[in-house]
LUMGUPA-736915 format. One record per residue: z, x, y of N, C-alpha, C in turn; chain. Coordinates in Angstrom, 3 decimals. Layout:
BEGIN
nzz;nxx;nyy;cazz;caxx;cayy;czz;cxx;cyy;chain
Z;X;Y;Z;X;Y;Z;X;Y;A
...
END
This chain:
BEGIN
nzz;nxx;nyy;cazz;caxx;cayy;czz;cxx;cyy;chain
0.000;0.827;-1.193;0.000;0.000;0.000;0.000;0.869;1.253;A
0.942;1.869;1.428;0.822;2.667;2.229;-0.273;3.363;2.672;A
-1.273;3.825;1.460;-2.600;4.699;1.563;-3.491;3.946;2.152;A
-3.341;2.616;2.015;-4.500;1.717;2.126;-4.286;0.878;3.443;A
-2.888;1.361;3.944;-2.637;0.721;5.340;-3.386;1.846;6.478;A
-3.141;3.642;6.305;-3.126;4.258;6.849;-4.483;4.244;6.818;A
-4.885;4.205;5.308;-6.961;4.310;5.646;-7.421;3.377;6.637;A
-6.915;1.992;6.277;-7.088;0.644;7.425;-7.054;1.498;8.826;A
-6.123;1.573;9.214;-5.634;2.199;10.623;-6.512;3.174;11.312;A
-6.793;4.629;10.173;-7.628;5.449;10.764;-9.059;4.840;11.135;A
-9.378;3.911;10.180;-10.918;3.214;10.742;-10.936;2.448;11.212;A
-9.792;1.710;11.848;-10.046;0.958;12.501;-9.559;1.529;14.378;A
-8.703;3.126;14.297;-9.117;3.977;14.932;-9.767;4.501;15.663;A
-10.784;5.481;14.676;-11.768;5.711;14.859;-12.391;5.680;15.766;A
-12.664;4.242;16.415;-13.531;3.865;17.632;-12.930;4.251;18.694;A
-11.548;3.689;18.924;-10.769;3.949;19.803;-10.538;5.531;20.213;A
-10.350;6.264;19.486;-10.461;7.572;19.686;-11.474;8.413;20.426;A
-12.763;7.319;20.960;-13.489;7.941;21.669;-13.606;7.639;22.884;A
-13.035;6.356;23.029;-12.642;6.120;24.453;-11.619;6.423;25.195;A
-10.200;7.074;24.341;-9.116;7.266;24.909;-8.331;8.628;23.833;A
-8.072;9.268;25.013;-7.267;10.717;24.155;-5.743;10.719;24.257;A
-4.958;11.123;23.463;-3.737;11.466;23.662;-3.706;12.258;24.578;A
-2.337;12.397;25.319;-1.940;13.238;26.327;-1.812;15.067;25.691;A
-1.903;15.757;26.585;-1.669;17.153;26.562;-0.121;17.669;26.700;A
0.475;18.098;25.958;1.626;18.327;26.239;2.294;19.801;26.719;A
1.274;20.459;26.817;1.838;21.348;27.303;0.588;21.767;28.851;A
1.650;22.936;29.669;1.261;22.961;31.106;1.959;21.653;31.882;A
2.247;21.039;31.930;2.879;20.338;32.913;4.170;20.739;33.158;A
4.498;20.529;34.458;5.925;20.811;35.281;7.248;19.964;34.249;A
8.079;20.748;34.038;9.072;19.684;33.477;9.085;18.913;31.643;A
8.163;19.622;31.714;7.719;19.051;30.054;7.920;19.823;29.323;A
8.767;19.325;27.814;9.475;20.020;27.268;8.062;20.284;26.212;A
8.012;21.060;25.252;7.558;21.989;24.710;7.712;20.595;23.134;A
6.388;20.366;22.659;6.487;19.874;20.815;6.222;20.225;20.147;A
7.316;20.614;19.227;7.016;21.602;18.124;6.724;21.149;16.736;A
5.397;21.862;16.230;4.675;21.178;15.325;5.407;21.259;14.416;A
5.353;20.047;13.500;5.467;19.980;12.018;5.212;20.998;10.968;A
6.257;21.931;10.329;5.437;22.802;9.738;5.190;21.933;8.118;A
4.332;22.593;7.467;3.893;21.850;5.877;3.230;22.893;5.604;A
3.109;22.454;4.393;1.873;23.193;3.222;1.395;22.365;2.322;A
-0.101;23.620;2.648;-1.043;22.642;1.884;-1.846;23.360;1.177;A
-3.025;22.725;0.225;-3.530;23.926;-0.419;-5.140;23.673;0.080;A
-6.069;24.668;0.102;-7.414;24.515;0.266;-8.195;23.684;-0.747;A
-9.627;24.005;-0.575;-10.160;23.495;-1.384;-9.827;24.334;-2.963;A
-9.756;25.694;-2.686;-9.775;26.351;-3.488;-8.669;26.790;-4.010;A
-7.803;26.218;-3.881;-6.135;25.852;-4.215;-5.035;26.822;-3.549;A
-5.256;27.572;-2.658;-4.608;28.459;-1.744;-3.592;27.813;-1.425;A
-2.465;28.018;-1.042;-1.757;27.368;-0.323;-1.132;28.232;0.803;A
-1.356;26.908;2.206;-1.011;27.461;3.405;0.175;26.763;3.720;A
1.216;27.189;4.631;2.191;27.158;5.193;2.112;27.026;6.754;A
2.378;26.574;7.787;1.939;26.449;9.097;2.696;27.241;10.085;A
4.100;27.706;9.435;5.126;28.284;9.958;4.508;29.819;9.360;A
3.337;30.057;8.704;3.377;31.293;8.322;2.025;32.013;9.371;A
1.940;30.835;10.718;0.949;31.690;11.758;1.855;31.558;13.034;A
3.089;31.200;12.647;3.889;31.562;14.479;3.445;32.754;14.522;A
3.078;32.570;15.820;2.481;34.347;16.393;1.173;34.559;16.819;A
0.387;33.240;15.916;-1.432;32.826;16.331;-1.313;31.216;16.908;A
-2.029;31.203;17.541;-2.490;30.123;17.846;-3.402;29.270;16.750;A
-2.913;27.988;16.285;-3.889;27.198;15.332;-4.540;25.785;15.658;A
-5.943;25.881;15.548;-6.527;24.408;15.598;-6.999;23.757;14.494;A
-5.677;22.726;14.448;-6.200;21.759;12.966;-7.257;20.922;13.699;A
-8.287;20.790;12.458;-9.090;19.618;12.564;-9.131;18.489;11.535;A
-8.191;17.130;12.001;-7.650;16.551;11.340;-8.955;15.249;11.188;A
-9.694;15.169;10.337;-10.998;14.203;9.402;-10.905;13.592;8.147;A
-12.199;13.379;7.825;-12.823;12.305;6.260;-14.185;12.567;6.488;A
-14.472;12.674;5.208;-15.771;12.827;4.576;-16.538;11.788;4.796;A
-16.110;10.733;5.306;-16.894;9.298;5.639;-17.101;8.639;6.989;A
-16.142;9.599;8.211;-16.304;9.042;9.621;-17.527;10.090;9.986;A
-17.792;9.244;10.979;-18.985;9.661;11.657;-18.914;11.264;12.336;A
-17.935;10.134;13.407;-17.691;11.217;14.700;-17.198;12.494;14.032;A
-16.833;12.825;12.726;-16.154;13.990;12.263;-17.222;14.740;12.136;A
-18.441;14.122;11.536;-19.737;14.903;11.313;-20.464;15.376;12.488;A
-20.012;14.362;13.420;-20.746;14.657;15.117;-20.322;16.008;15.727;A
-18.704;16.234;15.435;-17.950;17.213;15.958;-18.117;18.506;15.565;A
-18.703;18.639;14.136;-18.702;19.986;13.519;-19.327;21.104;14.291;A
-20.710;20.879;14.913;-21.336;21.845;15.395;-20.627;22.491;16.685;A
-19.725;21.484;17.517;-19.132;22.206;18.680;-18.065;22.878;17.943;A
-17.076;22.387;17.150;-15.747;23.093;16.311;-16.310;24.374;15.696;A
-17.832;24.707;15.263;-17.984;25.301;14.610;-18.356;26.557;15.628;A
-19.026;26.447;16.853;-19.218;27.251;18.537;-17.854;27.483;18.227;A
-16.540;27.125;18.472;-15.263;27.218;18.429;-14.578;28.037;18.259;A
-14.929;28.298;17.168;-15.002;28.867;15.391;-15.130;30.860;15.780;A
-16.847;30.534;16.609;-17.923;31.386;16.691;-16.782;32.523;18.006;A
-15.948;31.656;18.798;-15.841;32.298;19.957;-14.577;32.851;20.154;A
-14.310;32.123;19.123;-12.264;32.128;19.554;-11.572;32.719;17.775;A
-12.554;32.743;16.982;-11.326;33.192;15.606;-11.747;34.478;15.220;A
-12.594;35.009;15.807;-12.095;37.374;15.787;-11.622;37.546;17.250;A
-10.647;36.068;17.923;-9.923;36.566;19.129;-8.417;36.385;18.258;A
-8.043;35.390;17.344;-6.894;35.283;16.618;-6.547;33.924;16.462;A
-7.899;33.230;16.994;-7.445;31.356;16.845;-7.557;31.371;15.388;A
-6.753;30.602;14.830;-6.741;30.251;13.692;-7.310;28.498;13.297;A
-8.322;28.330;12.810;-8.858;26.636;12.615;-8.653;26.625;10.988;A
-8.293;25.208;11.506;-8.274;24.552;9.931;-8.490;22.524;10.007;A
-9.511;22.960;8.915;-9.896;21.720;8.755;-9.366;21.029;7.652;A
-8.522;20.121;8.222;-7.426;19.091;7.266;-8.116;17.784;6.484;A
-8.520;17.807;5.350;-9.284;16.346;5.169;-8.356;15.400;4.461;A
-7.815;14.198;5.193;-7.353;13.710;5.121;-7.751;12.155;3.857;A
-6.406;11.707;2.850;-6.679;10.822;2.476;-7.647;10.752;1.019;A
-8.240;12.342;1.096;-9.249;12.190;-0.411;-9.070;13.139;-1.042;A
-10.110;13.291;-2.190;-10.054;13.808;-3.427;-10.122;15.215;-3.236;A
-9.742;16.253;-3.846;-10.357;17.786;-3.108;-11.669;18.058;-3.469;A
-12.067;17.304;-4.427;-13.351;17.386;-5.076;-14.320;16.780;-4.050;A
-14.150;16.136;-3.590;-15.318;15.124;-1.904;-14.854;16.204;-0.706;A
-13.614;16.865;-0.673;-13.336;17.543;0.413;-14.064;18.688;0.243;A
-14.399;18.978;-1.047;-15.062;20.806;-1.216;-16.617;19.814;-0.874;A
-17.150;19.175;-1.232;-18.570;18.905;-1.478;-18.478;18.909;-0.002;A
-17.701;18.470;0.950;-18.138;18.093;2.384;-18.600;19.247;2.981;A
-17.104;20.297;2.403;-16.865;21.528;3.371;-18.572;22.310;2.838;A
-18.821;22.128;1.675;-19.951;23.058;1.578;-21.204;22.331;1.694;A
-21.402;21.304;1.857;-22.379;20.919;2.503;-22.670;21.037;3.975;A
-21.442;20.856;5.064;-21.520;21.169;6.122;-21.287;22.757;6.362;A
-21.127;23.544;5.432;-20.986;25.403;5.570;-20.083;25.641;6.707;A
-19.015;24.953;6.719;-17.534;25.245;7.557;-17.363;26.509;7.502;A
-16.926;27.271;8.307;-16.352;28.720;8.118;-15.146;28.817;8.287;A
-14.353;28.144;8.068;-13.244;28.085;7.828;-12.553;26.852;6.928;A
-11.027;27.306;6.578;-10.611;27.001;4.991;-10.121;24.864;5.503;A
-10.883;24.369;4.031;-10.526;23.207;4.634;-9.520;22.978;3.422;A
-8.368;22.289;4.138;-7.062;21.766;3.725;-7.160;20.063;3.120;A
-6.455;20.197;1.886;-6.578;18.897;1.678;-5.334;17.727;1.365;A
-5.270;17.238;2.466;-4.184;16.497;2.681;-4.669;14.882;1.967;A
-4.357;15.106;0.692;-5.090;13.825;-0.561;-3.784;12.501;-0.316;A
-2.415;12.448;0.030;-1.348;11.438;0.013;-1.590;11.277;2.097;A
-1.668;12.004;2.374;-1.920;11.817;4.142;-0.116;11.896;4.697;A
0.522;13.059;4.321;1.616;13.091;4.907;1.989;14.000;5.406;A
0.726;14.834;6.180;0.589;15.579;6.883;0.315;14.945;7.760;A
-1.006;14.457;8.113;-1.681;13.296;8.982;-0.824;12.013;9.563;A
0.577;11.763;9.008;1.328;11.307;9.430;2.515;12.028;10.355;A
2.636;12.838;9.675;4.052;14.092;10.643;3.361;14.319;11.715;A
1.831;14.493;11.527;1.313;14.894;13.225;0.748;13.573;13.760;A
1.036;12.493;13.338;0.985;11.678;14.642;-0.620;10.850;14.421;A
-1.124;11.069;13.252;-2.875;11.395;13.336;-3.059;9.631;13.265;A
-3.988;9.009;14.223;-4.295;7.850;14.393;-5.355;7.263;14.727;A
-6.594;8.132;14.425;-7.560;8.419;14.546;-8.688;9.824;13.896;A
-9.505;9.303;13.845;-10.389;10.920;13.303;-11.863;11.009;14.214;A
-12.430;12.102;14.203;-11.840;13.126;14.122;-10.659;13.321;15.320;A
-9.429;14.051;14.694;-8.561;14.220;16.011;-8.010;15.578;15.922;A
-8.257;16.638;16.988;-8.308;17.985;17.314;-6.708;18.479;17.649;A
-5.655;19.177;17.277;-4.597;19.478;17.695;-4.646;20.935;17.783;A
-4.072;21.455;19.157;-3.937;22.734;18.820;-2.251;23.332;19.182;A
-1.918;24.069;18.087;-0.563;24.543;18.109;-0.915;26.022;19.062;A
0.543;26.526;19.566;0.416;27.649;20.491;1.145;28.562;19.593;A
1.030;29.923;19.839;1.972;31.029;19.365;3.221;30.883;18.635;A
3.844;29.915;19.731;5.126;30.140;19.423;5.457;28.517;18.417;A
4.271;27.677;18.423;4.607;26.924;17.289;4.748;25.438;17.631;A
4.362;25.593;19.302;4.417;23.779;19.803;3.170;23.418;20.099;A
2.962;21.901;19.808;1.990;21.565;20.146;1.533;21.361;21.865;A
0.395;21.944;21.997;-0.106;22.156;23.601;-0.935;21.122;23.676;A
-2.056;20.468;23.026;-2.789;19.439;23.150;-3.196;18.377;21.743;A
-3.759;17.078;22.011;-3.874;16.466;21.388;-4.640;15.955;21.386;A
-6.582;16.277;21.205;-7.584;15.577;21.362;-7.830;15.555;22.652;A
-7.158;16.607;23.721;-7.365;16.964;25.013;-9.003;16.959;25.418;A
-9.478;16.724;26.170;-10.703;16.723;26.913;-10.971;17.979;27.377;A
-10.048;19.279;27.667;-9.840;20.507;28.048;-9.618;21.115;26.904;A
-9.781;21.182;25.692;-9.636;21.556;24.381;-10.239;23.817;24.935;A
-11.254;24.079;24.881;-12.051;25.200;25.441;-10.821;26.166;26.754;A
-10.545;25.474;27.634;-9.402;25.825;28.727;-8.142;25.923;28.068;A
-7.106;24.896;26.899;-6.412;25.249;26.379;-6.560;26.574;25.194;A
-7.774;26.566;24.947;-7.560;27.381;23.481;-7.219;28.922;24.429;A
-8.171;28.916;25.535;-7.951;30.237;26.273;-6.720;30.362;26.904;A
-5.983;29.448;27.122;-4.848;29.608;27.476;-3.456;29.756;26.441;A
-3.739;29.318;24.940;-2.838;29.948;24.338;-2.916;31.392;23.776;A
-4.445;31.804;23.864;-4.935;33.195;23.280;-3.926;33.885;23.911;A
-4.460;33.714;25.729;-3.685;34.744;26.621;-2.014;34.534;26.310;A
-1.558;33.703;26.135;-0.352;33.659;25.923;0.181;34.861;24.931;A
-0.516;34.716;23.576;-0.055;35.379;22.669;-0.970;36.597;22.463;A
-1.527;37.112;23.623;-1.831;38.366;24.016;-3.055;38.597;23.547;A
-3.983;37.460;23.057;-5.584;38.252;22.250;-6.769;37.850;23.300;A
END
């Protein structure tokens, strides 16, 4: 019931997510600092990552499904992203939310991601971060809080946590 509420939700989402972004939480006067959820998860290829094991890098999850659109729309800029910012020390990861790892590997290698996609198959990752929509872009800072959330300035933040954590 739960899986099938949250799938409901993300697609019915979805749309909404392109007309309206979550707020940015970090850079503003007075605003306290949110610190991400750490978890683990394993790749396609059964790795398992830890989130608390990149305090020190900056990371951009890219939180999707093998079946929304806009996730497929997004790849080619995430993947520029990718191109500009991860031999500076950004760390991306693409979270596929909700499915099989077997549809998550066929995606990742059909679309030739260059980076490791995570497979969050129960979605209780996608819940700790808040995820209410797809595709939806988060990026954690150095020290482990979340700075934006599907920000419109996504490019201006990533350069601003690099410099933070010195790359």
């Amino acid at each position: 019931m739960k899986k099938t509420a949250l799938i409901t939700a993300l697609a019915l989402l979805t749309v909404g997510q392109v007309f309206s972004a979550p707020p940015s939480f970090a850079g503003k006067a007075g605003q306290q600092a949110l610190p991400a959820p750490d978890f683990s998860l394993r790749d396609i290829a059964g790795n398992e990552y830890r989130m608390s094991q990149f305090r020190g890098r900056p990371v951009l999850l890219i939180f999707g499904t093998t079946w929304c659109p806009n996730c497929r729309t997004q790849i080619p800029e995430n993947k520029k992203l990718h191109e500009r910012y991860a031999n500076r020390g950004l760390v991306f990861f693409n979270v596929n939310i909700l499915e099989s790892r077997e549809k998550a590997a066929s995606f990742s290698k059909k679309w030739k991601l260059p980076y490791p996609t995570l497979v969050d198959a129960k979605g209780n990752v996608a819940e700790m971060y808040g995820v209410v929509g797809v595709p939806m872009r988060i990026l954690v800072d150095s020290r482990g809080n979340i700075t934006c959330i599907s920000c419109r300035n996504l490019e201006e933040k990533i350069k601003q946590a690099l410099a933070v954590s010195g790359k």
